[in-house]
Backbone as a chain_set.jsonl record, in Angstrom:
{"seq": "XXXXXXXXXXXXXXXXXXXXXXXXXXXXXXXXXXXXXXXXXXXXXXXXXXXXXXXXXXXXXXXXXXXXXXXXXXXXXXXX", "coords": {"N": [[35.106, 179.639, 18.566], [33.84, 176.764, 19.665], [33.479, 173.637, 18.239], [31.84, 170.032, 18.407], [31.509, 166.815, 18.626], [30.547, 163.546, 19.121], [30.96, 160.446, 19.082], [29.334, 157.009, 19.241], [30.097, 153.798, 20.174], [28.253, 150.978, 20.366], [27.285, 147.71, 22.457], [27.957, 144.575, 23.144], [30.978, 143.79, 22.59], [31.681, 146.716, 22.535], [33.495, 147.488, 24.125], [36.188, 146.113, 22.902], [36.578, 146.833, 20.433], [36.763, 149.726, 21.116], [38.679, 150.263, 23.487], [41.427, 149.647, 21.926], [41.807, 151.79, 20.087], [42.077, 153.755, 21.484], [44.876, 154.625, 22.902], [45.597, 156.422, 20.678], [44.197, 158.791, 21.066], [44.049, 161.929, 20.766], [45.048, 165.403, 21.99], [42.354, 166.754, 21.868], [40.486, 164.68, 22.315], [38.163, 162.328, 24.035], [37.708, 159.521, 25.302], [35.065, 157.088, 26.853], [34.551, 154.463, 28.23], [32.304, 151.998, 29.088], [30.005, 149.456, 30.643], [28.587, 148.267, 27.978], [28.793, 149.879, 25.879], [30.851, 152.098, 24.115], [32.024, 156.314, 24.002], [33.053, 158.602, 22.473], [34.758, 161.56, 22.223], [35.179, 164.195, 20.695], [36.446, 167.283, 19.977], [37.173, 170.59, 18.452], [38.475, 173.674, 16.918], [38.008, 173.996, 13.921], [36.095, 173.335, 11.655], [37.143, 170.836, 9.551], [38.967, 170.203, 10.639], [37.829, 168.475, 12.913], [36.688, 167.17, 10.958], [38.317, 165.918, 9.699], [39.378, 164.659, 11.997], [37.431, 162.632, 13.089], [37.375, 161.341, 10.645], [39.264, 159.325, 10.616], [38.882, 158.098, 12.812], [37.077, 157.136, 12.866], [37.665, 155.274, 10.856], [40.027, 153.591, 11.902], [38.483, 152.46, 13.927], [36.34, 150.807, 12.167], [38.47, 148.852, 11.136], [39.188, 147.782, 13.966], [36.747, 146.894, 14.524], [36.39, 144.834, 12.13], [38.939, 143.017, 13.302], [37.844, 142.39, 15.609], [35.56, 140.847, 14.873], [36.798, 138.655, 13.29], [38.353, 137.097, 14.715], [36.425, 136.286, 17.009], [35.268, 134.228, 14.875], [36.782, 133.078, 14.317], [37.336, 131.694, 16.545], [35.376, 130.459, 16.81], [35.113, 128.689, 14.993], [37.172, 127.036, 15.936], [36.033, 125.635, 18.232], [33.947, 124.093, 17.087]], "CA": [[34.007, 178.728, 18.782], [34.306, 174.958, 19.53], [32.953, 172.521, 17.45], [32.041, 168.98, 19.175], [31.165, 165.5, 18.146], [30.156, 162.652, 19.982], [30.627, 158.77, 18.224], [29.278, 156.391, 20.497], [29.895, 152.227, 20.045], [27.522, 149.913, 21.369], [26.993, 145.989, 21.865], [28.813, 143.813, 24.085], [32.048, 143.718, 21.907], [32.529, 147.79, 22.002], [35.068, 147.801, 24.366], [37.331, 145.671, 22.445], [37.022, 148.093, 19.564], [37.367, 151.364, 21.168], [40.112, 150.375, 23.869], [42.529, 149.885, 20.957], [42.275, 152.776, 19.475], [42.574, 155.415, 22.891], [46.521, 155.161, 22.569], [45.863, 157.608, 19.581], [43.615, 159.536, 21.172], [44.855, 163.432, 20.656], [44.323, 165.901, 23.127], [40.753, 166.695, 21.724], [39.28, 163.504, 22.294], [38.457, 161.675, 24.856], [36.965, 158.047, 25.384], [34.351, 156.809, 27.889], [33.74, 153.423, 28.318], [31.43, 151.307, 29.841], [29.826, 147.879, 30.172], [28.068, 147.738, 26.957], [29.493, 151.447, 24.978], [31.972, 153.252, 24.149], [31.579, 156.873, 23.628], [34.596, 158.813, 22.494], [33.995, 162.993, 22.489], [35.985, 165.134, 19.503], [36.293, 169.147, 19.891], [37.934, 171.465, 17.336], [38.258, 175.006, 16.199], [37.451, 173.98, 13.005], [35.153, 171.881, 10.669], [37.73, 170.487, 8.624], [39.399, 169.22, 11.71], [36.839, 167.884, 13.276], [35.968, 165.831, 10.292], [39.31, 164.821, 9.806], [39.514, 163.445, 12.903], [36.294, 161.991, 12.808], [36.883, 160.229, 9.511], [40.479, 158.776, 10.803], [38.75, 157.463, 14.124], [36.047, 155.497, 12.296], [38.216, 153.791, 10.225], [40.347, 152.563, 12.512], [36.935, 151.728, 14.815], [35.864, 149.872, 11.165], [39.639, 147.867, 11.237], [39.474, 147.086, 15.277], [35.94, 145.848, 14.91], [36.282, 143.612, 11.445], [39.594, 142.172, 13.768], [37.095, 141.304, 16.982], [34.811, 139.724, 14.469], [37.696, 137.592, 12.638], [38.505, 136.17, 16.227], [35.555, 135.637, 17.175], [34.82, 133.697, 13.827], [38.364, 131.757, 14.134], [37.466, 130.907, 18.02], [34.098, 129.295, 16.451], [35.707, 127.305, 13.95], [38.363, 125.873, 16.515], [35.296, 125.167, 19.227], [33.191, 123.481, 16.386]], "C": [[34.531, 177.298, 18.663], [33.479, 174.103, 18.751], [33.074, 170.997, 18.1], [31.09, 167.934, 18.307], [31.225, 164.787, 19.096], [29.745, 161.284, 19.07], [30.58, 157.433, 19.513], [29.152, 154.469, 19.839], [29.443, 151.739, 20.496], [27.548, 148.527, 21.198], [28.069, 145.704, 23.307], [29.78, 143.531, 24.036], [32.448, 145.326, 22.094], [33.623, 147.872, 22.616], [36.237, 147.37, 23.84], [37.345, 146.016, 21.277], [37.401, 148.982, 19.907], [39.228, 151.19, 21.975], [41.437, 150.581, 22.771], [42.808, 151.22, 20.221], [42.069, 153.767, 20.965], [43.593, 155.362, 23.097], [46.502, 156.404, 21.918], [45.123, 158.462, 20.044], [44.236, 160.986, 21.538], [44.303, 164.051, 22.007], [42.726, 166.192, 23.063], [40.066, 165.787, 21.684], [39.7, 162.926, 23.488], [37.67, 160.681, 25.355], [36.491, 157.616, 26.501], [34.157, 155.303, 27.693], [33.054, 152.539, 28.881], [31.152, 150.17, 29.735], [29.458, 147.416, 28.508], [28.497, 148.832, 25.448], [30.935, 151.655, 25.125], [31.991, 154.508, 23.6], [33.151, 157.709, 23.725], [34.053, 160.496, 21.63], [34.924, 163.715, 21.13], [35.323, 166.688, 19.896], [37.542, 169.456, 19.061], [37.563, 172.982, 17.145], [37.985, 175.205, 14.795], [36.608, 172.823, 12.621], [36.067, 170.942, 10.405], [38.712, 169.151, 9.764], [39.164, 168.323, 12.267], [36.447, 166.693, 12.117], [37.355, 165.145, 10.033], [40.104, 163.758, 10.851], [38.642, 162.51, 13.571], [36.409, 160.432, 12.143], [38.425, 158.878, 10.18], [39.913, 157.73, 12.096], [37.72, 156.032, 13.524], [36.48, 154.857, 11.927], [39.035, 153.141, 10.693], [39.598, 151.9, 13.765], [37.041, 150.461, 13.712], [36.868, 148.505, 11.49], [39.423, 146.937, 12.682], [37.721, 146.239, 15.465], [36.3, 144.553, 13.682], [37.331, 142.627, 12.432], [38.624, 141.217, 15.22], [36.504, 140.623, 16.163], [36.023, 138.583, 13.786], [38.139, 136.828, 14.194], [37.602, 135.499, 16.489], [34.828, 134.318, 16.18], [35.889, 132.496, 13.787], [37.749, 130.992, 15.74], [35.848, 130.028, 17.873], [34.149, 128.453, 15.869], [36.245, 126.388, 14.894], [36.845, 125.097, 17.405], [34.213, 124.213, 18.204], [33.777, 122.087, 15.723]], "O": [[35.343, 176.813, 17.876], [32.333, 174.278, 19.165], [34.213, 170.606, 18.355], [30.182, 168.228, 17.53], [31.895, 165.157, 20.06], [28.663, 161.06, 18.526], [31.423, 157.071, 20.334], [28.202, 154.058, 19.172], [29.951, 151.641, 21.613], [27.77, 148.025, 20.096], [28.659, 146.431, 24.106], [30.205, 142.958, 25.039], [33.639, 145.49, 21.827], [34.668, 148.219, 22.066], [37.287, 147.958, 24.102], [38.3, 145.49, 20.705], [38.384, 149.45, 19.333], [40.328, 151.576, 21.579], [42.249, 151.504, 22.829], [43.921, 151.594, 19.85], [41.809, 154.904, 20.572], [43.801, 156.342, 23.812], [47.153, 157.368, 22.321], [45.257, 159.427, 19.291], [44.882, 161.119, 22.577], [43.51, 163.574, 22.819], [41.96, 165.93, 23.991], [38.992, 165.845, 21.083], [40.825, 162.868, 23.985], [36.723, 161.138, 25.995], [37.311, 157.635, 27.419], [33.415, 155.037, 26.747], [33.938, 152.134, 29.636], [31.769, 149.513, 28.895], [29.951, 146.441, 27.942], [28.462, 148.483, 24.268], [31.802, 151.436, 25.971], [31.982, 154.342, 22.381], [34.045, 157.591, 24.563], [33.229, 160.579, 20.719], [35.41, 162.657, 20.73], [34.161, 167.065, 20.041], [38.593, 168.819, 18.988], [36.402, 173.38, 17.231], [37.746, 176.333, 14.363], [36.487, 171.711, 13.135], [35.879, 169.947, 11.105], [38.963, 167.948, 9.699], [39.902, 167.341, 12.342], [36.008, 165.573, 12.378], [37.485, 163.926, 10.152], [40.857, 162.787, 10.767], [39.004, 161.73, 14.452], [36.058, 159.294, 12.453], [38.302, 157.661, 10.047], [40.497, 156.666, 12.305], [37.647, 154.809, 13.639], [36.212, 153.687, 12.199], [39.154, 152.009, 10.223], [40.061, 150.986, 14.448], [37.576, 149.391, 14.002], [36.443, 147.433, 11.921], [39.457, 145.707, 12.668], [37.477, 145.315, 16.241], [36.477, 143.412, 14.108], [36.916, 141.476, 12.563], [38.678, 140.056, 15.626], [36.699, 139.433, 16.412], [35.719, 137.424, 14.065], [37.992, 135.605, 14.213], [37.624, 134.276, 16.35], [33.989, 133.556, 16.661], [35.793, 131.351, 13.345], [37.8, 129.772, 15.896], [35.371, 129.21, 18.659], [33.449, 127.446, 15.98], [35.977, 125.187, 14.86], [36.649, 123.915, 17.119], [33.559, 123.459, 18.925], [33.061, 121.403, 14.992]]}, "num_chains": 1, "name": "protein.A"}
């Protein structure tokens, strides 16, 4: 039996979170993105898997968005 997940990013910034991380993307995953999303698919034969590659994807989601916001926050300072 397969086991599937579905983590989907939204806003007008997701693509410049998810792109960065779909280098790492294993063979069980696989990333959609669009104008305003990014939706990135996980399958496994197990739970355990599945959440461990779950928990590994968010946190480097968490890392690649705090870096778009620190840009964006430095490119407001310089323009101000």
């Amino acid at each position: 039996m397969k086991i599937k997940a579905k983590i989907e990013i939204s806003g007008a910034k997701a693509d410049l979170v998810a792109s960065p991380l779909m280098p790492d993307n294993m063979d069980n995953m696989k990333t959609v993105v669009t104008e305003n999303s990014a939706i990135t698919y996980f399958e496994a034969d197990r739970i355990g898997s599945l959440i461990a590659s779950v928990d590994d994807y968010l946190m480097n989601a968490k890392v690649a968005r705090d870096m778009v916001e620190m840009v964006e926050t430095e490119s407001i300072k310089k323009k101000g």
